[in-house]
N, C-alpha and C positions, 0 to 999 in steps of 0.2 A: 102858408107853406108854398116855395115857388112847383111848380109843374115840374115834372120827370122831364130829360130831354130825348128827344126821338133814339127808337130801340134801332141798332146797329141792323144791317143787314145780315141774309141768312149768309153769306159766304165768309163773313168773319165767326161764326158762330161753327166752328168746326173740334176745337181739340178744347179752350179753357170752357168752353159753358153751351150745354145744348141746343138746339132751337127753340126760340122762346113759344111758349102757346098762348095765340093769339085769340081773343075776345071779339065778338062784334062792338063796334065804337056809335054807329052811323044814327044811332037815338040820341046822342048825347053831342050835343054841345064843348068840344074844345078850347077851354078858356087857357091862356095862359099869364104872365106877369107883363108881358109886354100887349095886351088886350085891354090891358087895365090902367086903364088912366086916373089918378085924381081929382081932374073936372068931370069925367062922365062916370066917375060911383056914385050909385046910387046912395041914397039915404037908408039909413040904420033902418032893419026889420026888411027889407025886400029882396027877392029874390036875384043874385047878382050871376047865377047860373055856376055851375059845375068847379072845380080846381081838380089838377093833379097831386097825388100823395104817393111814397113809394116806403116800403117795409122792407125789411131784413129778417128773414128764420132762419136762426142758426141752427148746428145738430141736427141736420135733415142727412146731411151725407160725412164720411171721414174727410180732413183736410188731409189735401193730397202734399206728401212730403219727397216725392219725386218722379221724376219717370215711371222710374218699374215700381211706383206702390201699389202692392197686389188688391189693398183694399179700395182702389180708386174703379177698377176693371170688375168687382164684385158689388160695388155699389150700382155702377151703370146699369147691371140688369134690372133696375129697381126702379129706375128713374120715374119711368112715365106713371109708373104704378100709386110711386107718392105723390104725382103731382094731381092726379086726380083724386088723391085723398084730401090735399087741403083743399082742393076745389069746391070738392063737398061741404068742407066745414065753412068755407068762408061764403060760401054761396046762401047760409042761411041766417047771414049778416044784412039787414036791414034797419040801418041806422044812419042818418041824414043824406039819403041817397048814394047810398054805398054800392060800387058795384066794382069788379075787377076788368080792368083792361089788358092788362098784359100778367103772365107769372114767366121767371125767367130763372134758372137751373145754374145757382153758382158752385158745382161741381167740386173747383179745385178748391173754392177756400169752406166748404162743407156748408152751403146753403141756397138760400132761393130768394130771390129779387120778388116781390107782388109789386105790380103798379096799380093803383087804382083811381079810382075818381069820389069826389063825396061835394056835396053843398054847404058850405063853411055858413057858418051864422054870419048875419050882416055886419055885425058889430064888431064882428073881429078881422074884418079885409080892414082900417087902417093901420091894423098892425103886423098884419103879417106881411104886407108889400109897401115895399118902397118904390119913391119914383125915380131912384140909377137901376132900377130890376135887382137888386139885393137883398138877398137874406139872410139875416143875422142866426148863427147856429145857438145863440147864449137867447135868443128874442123865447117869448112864452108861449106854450103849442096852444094850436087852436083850441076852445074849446070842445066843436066838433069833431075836432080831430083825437082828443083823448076820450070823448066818446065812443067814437070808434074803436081806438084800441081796447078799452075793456069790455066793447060788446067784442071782439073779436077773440080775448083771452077766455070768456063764458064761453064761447062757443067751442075754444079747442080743449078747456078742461072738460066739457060733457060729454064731449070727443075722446076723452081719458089723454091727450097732450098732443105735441107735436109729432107725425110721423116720424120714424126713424129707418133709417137702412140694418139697426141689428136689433130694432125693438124694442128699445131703450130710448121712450120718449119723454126728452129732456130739454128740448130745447124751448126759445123763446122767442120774439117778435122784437124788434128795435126799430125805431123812428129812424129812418134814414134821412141827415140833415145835410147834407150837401149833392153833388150829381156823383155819382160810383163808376170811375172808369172800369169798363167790363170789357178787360183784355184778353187777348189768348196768349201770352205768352209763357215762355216755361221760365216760368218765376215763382217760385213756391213757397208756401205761409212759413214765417219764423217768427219768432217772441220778441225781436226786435221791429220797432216799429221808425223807420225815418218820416218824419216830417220837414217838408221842405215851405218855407213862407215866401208866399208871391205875395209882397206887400212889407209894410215893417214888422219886424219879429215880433213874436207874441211870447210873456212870461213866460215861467216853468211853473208858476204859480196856476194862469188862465189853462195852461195846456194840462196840467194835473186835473182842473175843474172841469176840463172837457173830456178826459179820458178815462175818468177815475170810474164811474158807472160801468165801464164795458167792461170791469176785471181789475185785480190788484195788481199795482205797478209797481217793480221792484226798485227800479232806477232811470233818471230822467237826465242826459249830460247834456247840458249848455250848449249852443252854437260856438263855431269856434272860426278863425277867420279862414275866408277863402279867395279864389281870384277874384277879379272884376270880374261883370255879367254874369257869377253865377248864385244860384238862391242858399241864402243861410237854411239850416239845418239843425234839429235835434235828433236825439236818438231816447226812444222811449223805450224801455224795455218790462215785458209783462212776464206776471207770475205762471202764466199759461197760454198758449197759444191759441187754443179759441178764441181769448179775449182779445190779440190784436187783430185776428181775422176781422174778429165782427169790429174794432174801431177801426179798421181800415175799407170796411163795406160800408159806413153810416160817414166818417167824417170826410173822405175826399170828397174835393170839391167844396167844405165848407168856407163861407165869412165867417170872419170873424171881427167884430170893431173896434178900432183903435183907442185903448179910455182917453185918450190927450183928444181925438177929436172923432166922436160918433160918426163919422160922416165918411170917415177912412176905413177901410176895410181889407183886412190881408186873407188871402186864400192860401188852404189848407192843403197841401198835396204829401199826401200815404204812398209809403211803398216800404216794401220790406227790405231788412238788412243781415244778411246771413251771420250767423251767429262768428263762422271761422270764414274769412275772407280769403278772396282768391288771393293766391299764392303765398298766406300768409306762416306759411307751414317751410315754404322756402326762404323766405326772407328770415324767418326765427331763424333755421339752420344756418343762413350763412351770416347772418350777425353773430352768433357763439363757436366759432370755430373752435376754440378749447376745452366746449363741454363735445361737441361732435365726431368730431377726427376721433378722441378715444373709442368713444360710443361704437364709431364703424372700422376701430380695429377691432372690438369685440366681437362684433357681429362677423365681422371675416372670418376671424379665429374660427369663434363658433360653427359658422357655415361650413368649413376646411376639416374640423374635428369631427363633425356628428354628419355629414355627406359624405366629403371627398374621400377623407382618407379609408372608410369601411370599402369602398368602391377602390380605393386604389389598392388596398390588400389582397381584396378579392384579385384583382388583376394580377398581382405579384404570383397567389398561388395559380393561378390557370395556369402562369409561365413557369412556372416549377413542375407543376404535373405534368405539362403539355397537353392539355386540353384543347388546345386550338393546335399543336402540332401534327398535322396531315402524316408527319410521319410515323405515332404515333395509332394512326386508326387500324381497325382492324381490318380492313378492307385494303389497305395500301402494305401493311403487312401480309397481308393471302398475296397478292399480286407481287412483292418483292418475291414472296418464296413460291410460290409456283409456276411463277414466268420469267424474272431476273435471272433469278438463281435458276432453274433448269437452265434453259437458254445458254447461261454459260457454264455448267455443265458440262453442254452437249459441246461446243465447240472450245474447251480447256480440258483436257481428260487430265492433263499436270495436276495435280494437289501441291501447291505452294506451301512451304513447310514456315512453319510459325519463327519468325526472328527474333523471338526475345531468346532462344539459343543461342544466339552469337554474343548476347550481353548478360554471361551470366554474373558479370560482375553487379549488375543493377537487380541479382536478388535479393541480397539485404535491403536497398532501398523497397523494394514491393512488398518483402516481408514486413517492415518498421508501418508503413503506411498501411497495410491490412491489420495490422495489430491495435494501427492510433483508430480506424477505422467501426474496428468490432469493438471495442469499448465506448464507456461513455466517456465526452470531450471533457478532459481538465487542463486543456494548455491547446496553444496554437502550433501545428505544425507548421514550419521553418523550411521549404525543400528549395535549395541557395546552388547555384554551382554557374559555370561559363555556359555565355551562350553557343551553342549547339552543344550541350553535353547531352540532351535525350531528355530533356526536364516534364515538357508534354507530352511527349511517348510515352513514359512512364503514369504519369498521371492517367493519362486514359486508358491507357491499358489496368490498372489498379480499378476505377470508376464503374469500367465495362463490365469487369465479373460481380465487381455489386449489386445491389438493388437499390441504390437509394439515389435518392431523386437531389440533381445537382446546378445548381446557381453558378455562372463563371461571370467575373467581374475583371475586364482588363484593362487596365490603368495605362497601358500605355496608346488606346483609341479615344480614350478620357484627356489623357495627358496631350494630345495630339490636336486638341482643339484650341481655335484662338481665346475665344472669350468663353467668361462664368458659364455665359447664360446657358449656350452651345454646352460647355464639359456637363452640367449638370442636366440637360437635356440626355446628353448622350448616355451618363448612367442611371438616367431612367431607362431609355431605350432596352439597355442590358438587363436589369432587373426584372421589367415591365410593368413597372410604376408608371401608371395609366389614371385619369388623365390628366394631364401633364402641360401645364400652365405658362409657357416659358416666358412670354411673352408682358404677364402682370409684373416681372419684376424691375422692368422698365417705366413699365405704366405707374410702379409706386413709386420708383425715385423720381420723376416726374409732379409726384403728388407732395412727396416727401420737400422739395422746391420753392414750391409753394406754397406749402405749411410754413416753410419759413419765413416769408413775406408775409403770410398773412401773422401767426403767433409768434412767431420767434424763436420757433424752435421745430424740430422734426415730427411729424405724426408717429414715426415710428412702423411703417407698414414697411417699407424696403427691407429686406434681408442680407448680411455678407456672405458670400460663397460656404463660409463655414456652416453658418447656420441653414445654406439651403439643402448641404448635402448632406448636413446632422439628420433634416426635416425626411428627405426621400429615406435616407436609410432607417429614420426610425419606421418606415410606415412597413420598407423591405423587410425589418425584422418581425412585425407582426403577422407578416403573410407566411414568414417561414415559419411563427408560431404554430398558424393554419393549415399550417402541410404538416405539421410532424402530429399534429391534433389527426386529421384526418387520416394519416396512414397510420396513426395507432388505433384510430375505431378500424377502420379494415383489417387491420391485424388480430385485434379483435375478435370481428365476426369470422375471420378464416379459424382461430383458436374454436370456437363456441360450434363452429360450423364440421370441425375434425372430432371436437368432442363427441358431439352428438352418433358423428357415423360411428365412434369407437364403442360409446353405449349400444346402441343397435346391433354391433357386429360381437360386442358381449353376451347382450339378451341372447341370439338369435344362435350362439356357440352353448348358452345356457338350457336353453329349449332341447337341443338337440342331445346335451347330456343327457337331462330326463327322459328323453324319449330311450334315449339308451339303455335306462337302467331301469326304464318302466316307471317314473314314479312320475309323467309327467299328464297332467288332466285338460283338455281339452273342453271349455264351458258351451261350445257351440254343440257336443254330444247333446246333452241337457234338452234343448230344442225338440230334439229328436226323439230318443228312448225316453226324457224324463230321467226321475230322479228317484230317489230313497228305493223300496224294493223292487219296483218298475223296471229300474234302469240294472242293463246286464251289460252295458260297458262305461268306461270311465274306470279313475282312480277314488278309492276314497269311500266307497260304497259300502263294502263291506269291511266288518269288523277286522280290525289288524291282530294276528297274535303277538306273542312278547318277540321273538327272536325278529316277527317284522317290522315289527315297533321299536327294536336295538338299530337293526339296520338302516330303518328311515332316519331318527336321528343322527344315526352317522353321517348317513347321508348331505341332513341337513347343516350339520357341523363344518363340513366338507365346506358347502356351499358359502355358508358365511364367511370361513376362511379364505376361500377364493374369491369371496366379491370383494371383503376389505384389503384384501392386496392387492386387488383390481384398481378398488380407489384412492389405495395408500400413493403407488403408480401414476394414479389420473392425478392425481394432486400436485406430486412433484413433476409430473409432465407439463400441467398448466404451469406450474412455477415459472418453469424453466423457459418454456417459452414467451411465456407472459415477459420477464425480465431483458432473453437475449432478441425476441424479435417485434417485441411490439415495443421496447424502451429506444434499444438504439438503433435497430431495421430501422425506426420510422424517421428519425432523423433527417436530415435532409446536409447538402455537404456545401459548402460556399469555396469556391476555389477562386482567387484574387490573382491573376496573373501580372505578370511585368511590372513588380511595384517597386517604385523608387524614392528615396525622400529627397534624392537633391533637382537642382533647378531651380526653375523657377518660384516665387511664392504660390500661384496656382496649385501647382504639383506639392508640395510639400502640406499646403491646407488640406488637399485630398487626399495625402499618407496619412495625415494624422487623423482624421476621420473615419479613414477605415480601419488603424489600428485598435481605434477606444471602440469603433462598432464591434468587432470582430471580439475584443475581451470582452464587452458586453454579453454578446452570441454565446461564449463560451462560460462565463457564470452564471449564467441562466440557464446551461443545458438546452437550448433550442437551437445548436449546426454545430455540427462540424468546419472546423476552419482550416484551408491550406491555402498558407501565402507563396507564393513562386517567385523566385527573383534571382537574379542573374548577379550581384554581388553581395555578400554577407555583410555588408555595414549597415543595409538595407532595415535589419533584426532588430538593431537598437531602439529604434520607436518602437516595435514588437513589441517590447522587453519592457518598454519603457508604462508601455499600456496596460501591459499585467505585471507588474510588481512583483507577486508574491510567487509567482509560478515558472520554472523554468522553460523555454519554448522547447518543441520536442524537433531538432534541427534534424533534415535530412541533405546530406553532402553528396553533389555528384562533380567526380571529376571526370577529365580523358578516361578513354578504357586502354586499355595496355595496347601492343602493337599485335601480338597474338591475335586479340578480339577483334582488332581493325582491319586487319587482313583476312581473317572469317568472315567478317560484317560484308565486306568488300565482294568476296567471291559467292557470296550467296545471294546479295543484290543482283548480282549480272548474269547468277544463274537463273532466278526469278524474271530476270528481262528476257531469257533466251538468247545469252552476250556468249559465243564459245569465247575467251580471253583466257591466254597463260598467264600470272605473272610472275615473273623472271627475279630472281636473284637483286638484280640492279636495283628492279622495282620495287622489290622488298622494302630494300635500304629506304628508297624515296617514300614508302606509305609510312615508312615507321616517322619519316622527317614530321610529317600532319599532326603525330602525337597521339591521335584519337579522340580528334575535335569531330563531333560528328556530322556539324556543317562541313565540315571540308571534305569528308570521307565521302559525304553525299555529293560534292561539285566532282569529285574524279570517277565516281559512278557515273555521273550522265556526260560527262565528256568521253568516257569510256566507250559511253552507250552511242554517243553520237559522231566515233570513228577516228577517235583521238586514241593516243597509248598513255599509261601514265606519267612516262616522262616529263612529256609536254603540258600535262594537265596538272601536276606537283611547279614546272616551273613559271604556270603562268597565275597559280594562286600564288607564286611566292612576286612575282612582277605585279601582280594586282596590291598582293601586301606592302608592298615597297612605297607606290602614288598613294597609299591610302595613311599612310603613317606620315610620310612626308607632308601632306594636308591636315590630318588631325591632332600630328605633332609638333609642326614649326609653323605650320597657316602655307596660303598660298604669298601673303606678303605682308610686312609690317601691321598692317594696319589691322590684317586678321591675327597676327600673331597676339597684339595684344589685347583682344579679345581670350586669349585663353588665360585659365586658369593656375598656367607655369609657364617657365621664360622657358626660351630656346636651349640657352643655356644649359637648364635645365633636362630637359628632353636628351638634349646632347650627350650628355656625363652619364643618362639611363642607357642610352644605346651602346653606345660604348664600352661601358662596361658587362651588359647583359649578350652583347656579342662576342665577350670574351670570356665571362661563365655562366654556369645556369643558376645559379642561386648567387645573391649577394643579403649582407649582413642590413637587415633594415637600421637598426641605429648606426650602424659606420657611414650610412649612402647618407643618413639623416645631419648626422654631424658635417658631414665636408664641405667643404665649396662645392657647387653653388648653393645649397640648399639652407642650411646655418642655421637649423632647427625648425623649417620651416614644412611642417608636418601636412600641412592641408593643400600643399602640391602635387605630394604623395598620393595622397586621398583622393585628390583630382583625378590623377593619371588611372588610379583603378578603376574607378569610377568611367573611365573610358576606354577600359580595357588593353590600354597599354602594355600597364603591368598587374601583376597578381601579387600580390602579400598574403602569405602562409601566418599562422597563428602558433603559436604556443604557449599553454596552460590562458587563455584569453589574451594576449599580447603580441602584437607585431613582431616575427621573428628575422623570415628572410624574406625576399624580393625577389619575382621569377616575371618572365614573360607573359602578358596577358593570356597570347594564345601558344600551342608548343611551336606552332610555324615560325613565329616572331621571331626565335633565336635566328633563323636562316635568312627571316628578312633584313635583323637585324646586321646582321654579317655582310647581306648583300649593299645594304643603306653603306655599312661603313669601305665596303670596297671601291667605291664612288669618289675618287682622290678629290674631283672638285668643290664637292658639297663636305666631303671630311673635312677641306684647308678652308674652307668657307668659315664653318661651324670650330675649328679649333681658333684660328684666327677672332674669331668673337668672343671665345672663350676666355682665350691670352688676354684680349685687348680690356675684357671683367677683371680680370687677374688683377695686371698692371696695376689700371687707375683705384685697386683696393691696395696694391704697395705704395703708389704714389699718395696714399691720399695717409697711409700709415707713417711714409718719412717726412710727411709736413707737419704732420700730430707730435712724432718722436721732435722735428728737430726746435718747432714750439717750443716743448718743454724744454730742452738742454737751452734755449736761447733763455728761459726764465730761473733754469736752475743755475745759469751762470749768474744772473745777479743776484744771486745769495750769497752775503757773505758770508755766513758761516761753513765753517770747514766741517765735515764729517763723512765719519765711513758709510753710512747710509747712502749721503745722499751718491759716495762714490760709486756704491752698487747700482745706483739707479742710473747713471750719468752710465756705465757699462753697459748695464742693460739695452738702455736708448739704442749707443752706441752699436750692440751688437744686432739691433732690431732694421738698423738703419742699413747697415752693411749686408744681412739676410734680404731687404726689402729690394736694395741696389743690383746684390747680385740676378733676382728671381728677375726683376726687368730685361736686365741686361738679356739673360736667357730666352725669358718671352720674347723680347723682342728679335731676337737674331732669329727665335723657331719662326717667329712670321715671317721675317725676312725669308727663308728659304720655303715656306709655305705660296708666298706671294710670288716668288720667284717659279715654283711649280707651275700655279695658275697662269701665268705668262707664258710657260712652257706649252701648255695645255692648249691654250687658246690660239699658240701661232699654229702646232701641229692642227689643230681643227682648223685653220682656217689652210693648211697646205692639203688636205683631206678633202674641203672642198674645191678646192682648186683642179687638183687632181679628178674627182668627179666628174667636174661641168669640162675638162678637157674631154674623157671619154665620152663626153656626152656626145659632142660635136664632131667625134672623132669615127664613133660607132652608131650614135643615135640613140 
């Protein structure tokens, strides 16, 4: 067997294996294979001095399977402990000069290196050494040498076995037949065993016979090819990991010889191969994109359902309660009312008197809405009318005398943002649907991209607008679930909590009866005097005669009678409250402001969302719903979302002119404004109609030293630029960005500054419009004009706002822009007669080459004829009304420019 080769130094000897314990050497003779020559061996029988031998005990310590394995850190207290237990055993080994030079502590793959020395029989040094210094791992052990081993096996069974770190001695001795690199590195035992061959490959067959001893082998794959310069490879893999420990401590380093030529030798080099290979976990995932992508839309889902969204509810309800609202604490309320409010007090002795007086036309509305209010929700209320009619005044004043906790959602700070990601962002914000991700749904259509390239199709993680605002509002409806849950256990416990005092204040009226009437006993007496003849106070004591034995059951008859109507009483008192304040009090109210379905696609995805939300809310009894909006066409998606149930609609229009001019003087008396108004002024508040935006700009011009006059006519000069831009454009190019021709626009003004109502089907039938109903709809839609209803159907056609009629009047007093706009008009006109007498006279040119005679076709040849003559004369007249139209403007334009003339003289005249 060749000699061990020199033990490593103590400074590598730090983390895989401990310092080895060192033997005295200095008696013995250091032979090694290269000491050994073939001409100087001696002859068979003589003593040729010493050789080295080196063993393998396995099962002394656990193989260590990582860093942190806790049994690696539990063994080390142990170490030196075992090693001076084999020491012992092997120490009483005297067998062909057997002595131990070195033991060395293989830790990490659970054993211990022995080196030793022993005197090999003569006869067997020509076989164990060669002269290239090789040794064959397959060659036959020394005899001496297996002497040894089973005087060393004797020795450790009388020993009762190998030491062990848990006591469990189980292990065994192996012949180490090559040199065992003894490394530190953090490389750790697996069942996979690499074999690398320096030299020509060796069978699966040899490599089975050389392995098969240390443990059962599951599977043995074949070398497979690899680059230049590097060593072929198998991979052996064992039924247990012990077993390739110990073939990886016995065979590296072995020969093995070539059968084609003895004389060749391939060495054997061990190392471990982890069972799951580095990154082989990534590589699987991104080779099966198809099975993956689903996988981790699962998992998202998942993550988003059983996380996010109980946390995003949660969030929902804190912002419903106001739980984080500071205005809501009780400390910010002490200091509103004990320092605010004094404070001004002390410096307002006025009492401001309440202004829903001046509106009392908007008590129906407040009544309707406290009515939809104090019930349970079975439909959406609808509160529809122009903007400034008082729509959120009323609301909040309706809110304020309630109790119930309110959600406002406004669609038109939703509707006001560029993109998805933003609007849906933002009604989170409102909700307070927390937290709020805006940002992944960029990151999935990104991902979504590149799923296509890679499978061929979408992963499916990106969302549409629909689906994100479906997703917040479902998570919003669960949180309002949470609110009306939790203010009905509050309700609750205030119920159970009045109970109780009413019980008490029962007993405690009951007690005082008997004391009244004497029959009431006192058990705390008892303590005191005692009982039965003892006792000379208390009730009960002594015998009762009959008349007071009538009396006390009356008594007690009494008493029954009163308690069970006591709790006939308590029963229908919990009823009742049970039903009107812990059913619908707890409720919670969702108010959807500024909602509109037209626009853009944006805006109409997020009408329809909140309508189907909002029927949802309301068949399920969990809110209250009031939608707000400023035109009733708005309803129809409403309507559309609950089918079966009619909306419960609240209508506000102008208030009368009475109410206006109240509203008016009580505002500027509340500002401290002394102001008359005057007869004149009358007339001018009543022009406003009872818009309450307007009624509020001539308060604060009022307020800041203007008179009505001036303030009625410079909202009516403001209405004029604002109609003229949102009706005609500022020029072509915006015009035809709207939704109706000018034309159009034109024939509205015009006639609405000549009555106050017009016939919607007549406006509908005429020129220009020629049944063209969704211009109509536009202009409402923009507050132009307003359409009135009858029995559900478009009736007449009035002014957006009541001011309009005087803007309207004032637009057409404006001869330039009237002979502009008539002039365009005539000139639609025309080219619709001209284009009728080339149609008409087509056909007379075709019905003339007909020969046959008939009355028919006579009638129709009349017809033409009379269609042609109508068409001729209407030109004729248009066109001469332009002529005199155009001849105006010409008029117009020299006097303006003799108007400047005249100026820039004075100018130079006077400065």
């Amino acid at each position: 067997m060749l000699p061990h080769r020199a033990i490593p130094p103590s400074w590598l000897c730090n983390t895989a294996f401990r310092k080895a314990r060192k033997f005295p050497s200095t008696a013995y003779r250091f032979v090694t294979s290269s000491t050994i020559d073939s001409s100087s061996r001696p002859p068979r029988g003589t003593d040729i001095g010493k050789v080295n031998g080196c063993l393998f005990i396995d099962s002394v310590f656990p193989v260590r399977l990582g860093t942190w394995d806790p049994r690696h850190y539990i063994a080390s207290f142990q170490e030196q402990n075992l090693v001076e237990k084999l020491e012992d055993i092997f120490n009483e080994v005297d067998v062909h000069g057997f002595e131990i030079s070195n033991i060395e502590t293989r830790i990490k793959d659970g054993g211990i290196f022995v080196d030793f020395r022993y005197s090999p029989l003569t006869g067997s040094i020509p076989e164990q050494y060669r002269t290239d210094g090789h040794k064959s791992a397959l060659a036959s052990p020394d005899p001496a040498l297996v002497d040894i081993e089973q005087a060393l096996v004797q020795s450790i069974n009388a020993k009762g076995g190998v030491p062990s770190w848990i006591k469990w001695k189980r292990g065994r001795l192996w012949r180490v037949k090559g040199s065992p690199w003894r490394e530190d590195l953090r490389r750790y035992a697996s069942p996979i065993l690499r074999i690398s061959f320096e030299g020509p490959d060796v069978g699966e067959e040899r490599v089975w016979q050389i392995l098969r001893p240390y443990g059962r082998i599951r599977d043995i794959k074949p070398p497979t090819p690899v680059p230049a310069g590097t060593q072929r490879f198998i991979l052996v893999t064992f039924e247990r990991m012990a077993s390739a420990t110990i073939a990886h401590s016995c065979i590296h380093g072995a020969y093995i010889p070539s059968p084609a030529d003895p004389k060749t030798f391939t060495r054997l080099h061990t190392g471990y191969e982890l069972p799951i290979k580095p990154h082989v976990i990534r590589d699987w995932l991104t080779s099966h994109p198809r099975i993956v992508f689903p996988i981790i839309v699962f998992l998202i889902g998942a993550l988003t359902y059983t996380v996010f969204d109980p946390i995003r509810a949660i969030a929902v309800e804190a912002k419903v309660m106001g739980w984080f609202d500071y205005r809501t604490f009780a400390l910010t309320k002490w200091i509103r009312h004990n320092g605010v409010t004094k404070v001004g007090e002390i410096f307002d002795d006025d009492k401001s008197p309440n202004d829903t007086s001046a509106w009392e036309d908007r008590k129906k509305a407040e009544n309707t809405l406290q009515s939809y209010l104090s019930d349970y929700p079975t439909t959406i209320t609808f509160v529809h009318g122009p903007a400034g009619s008082g729509k959120s005044r009323l609301l909040r004043s309706v809110l304020e005398r309630s109790d119930k906790r309110t959600i406002v959602i406004d669609c038109q700070e939703i509707y006001s943002r560029g993109t998805d990601a933003v609007m849906v962002k933002s009604l989170a914000d409102q909700t307070g649907y927390w937290p709020m991700f805006s940002f992944l749904n960029s990151f999935y259509n990104l991902v979504d991209l590149a799923s296509v390239g890679l499978i061929g199709q979408k992963a499916g993680l990106s969302s549409s607008l629909e689906d994100q605002v479906s997703r917040v509002l479902g998570v919003v409806g669960q949180g309002l679930r949470r609110v009306s849950s939790s203010r009905r256990k509050e309700a609750e416990r205030r119920i159970e909590w009045t109970q109780n005092e009413e019980k008490i204040v029962l007993a405690e009226a009951q007690r005082r009866e008997n004391i009244r009437r004497g029959v009431w006993h006192d058990g705390r007496i008892d303590c005191i005097a005692g009982n039965g003849l003892m006792s000379e106070l208390g009730v009960g004591i002594e015998g009762f005669g009959g008349n007071d034995e009538e009396a006390l059951q009356q008594d007690r008859d009494e008493d029954v009678e009163i308690l069970a109507r006591a709790e006939l009483n308590e029963k229908v008192r919990k009823e009742r409250k049970y039903k009107s304040v812990q059913e619908v009090e707890a409720l919670p109210v969702v108010v959807i402001k500024n909602y509109d379905t037209s626009g853009k696609s944006g805006k109409a995805v997020i009408a329809a969302a909140l309508a189907d939300w909002s029927a949802d809310l309301i068949t399920t009894n969990i809110a209250h719903v009031i939608v707000v909006s400023d035109n009733r066409e708005n309803a129809k998606r409403l309507a559309k979302a609950l089918p079966t149930k009619p909306l419960n609609a609240v209508e506000l229009s102008d208030v009368d002119p009475a109410s206006s001019l109240r509203y008016i003087k009580q505002k500027l008396q509340d500002a401290g404004v002394d102001y008359d108004i005057s007869p004149e002024e009358t007339k001018l508040i009543e022009r406003l109609g009872g818009r309450a935006s307007d009624l509020d700009t001539i308060i604060h011009k009022v307020h800041a030293g203007q008179n009505v006059t001036e303030g009625v006519e410079d909202i009516i000069q403001r209405g004029v630029a604002e109609l003229r831009k949102n009706a005609f454009g500022d020029d072509s190019e915006d015009a035809e960005r709207l939704a109706w021709t000018r034309q159009q626009a034109w024939t509205i003004v015009r006639l609405l500054a000549q009555k106050d109502k017009l016939q919607y089907y007549q406006v509908l039938l005429d020129f220009p419009f020629k049944g063209n109903e969704n211009a109509l709809r536009a202009m409402e839609h923009a507050e132009l004009i307003s359409i009135s209803t009858v029995n559900g159907r478009p009736w007449t056609i009035g002014p957006g706002k009541p001011i309009h009629r005087y803007v309207f009047e004032r637009l057409l007093s404006d001869r330039v822009f009237q002979a502009t706009q008539e002039i365009a008009c005539n000139e639609l006109i025309i080219s619709g007669a001209e284009s009728t007498i080339k149609s008409a006279e087509a056909e007379l040119v075709m019905l003339k080459d007909i020969s046959i005679k008939s009355k028919k076709l006579d009638v129709r040849v009349n017809d033409l004829t009379t269609k042609l003559q109508d068409a001729s004369r209407k030109i004729g007249t248009l066109e001469n009304r332009n002529r005199r139209l155009k001849d105006e403007l010409s008029v117009n334009e020299e006097s303006k420019k003799d108007e400047e003339k005249q100026a820039t003289k004075r100018w130079w005249l006077f400065g």
